[in-house]
C-alpha positions as CSV (number, residue, x, y, z in Angstrom):
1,X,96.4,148.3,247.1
2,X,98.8,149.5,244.9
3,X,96.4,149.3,241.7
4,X,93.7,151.4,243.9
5,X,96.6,154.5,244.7
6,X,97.1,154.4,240.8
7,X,93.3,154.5,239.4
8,X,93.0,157.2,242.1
9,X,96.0,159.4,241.1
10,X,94.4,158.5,237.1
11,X,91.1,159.9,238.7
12,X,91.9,163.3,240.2
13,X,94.6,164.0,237.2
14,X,92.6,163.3,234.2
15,X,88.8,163.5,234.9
16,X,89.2,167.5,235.7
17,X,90.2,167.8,232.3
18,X,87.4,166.5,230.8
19,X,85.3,169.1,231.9
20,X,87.2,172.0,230.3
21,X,83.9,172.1,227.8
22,X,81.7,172.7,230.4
23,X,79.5,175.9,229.8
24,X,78.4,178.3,232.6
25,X,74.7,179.4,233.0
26,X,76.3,183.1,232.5
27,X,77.5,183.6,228.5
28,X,81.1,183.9,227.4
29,X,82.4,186.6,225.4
30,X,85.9,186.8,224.5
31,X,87.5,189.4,221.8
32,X,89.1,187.8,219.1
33,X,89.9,190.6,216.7
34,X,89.1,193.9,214.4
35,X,90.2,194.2,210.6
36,X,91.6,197.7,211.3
37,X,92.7,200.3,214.1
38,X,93.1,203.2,212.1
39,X,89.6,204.4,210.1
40,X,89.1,206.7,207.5
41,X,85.8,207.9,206.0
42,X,84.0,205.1,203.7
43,X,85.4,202.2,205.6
44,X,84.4,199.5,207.5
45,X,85.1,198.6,210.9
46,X,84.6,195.1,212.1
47,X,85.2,193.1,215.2
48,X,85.3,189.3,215.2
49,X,84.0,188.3,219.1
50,X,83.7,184.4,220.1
51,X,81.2,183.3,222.8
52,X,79.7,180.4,224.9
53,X,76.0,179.9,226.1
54,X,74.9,176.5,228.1
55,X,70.9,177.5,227.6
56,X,71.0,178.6,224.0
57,X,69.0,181.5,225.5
58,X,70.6,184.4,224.0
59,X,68.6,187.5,223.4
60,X,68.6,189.2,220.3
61,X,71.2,191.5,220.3
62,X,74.7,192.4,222.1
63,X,75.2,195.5,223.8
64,X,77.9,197.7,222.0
65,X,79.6,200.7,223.3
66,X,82.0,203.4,221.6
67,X,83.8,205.6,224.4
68,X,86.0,208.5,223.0
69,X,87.2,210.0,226.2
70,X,88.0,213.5,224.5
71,X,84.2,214.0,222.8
72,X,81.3,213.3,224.4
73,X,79.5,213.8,221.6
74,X,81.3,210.4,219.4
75,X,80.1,208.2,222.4
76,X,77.1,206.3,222.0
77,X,75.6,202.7,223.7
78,X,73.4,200.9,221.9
79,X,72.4,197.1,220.9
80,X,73.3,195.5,218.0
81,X,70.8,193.3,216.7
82,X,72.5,189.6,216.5
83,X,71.1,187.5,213.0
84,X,69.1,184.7,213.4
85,X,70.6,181.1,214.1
86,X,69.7,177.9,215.4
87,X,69.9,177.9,219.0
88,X,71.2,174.6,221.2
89,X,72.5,173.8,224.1
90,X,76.2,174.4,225.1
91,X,76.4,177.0,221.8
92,X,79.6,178.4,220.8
93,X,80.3,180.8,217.4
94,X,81.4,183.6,216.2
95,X,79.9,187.1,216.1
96,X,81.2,189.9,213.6
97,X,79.9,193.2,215.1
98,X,80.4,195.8,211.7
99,X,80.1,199.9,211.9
100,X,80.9,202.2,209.2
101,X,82.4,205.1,208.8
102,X,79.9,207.4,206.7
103,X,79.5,203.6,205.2
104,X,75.7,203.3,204.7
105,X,73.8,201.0,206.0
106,X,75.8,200.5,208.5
107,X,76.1,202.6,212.0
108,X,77.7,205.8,211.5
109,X,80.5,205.7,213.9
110,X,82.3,209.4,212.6
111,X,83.8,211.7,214.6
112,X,81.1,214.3,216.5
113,X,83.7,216.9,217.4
114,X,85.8,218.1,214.4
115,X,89.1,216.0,215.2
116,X,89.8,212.8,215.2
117,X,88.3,210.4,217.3
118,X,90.8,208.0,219.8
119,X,88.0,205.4,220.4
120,X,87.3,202.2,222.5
121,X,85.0,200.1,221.8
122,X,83.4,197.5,224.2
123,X,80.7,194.4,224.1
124,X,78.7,192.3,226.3
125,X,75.9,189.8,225.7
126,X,72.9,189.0,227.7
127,X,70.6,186.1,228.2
128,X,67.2,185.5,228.3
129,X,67.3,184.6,232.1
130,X,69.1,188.2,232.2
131,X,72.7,186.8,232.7
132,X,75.5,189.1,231.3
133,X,78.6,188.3,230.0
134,X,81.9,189.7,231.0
135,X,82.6,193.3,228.9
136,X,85.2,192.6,226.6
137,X,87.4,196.1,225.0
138,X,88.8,196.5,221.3
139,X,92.5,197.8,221.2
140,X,92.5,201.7,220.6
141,X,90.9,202.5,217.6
142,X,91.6,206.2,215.6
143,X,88.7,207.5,213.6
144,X,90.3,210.2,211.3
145,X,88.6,213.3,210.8
């Protein structure tokens, strides 16, 4: 009797933990980081973003979104286009989502409305089965004019 209380107390404490790995049907997108808050013309701007997919079903891009509260005109949504990569089953990585600042070739993210720009940036990824990640933010970002 007493060996049966201990397996089951050995049960409900450490199986649970085991399944910390488990991926949802819906993707995972957590913010990890960006090389810089304050931009100045010719530089880059890069977020580093980490996320989780059970199906391996991403689609090909990840929705990006620059909101500048003050200028209408600096805001734009639009995807990204992900590179190609192996898919599998429970996937996890990295994505590195890059804009530039009158940087060609990259998306011209400088300000529309002849001051700076006080910027947030957010991301979400969507699935095949048309599943969408939580939105994740950037910090505040300043785009000087």
């Amino acid at each position: 009797m007493r060996y049966t209380i201990l397996f089951s107390i050995f049960l409900f404490a450490i199986l649970p933990g085991c399944n910390k790995e488990k991926f949802g049907t819906t993707p995972t997108l957590t913010f990890k980081s960006v090389n810089t808050t304050e931009l100045h013309t010719g530089q880059l701007l890069q977020f580093t973003l980490s996320f989780t997919d059970a199906e391996g079903d991403l689609t090909d891009s990840i929705i990006t979104q620059k909101i500048v509260p003050y200028c209408t005109g600096s805001t734009f949504s639009q995807f990204y286009a992900l590179p190609g990569f192996p898919t599998t089953k429970n996937q996890a990585g990295d994505i590195i989502v890059t804009f530039g600042y009158n940087a060609d070739p990259y998306t011209n993210i400088s300000p529309k409305c002849q001051k700076n720009d006080t910027a947030i940036f957010k991301f979400a990824l969507k699935d095949k089965a048309q599943h969408i990640s939580d939105t994740v933010s950037s910090p505040t970002i300043i785009l000087y004019y």
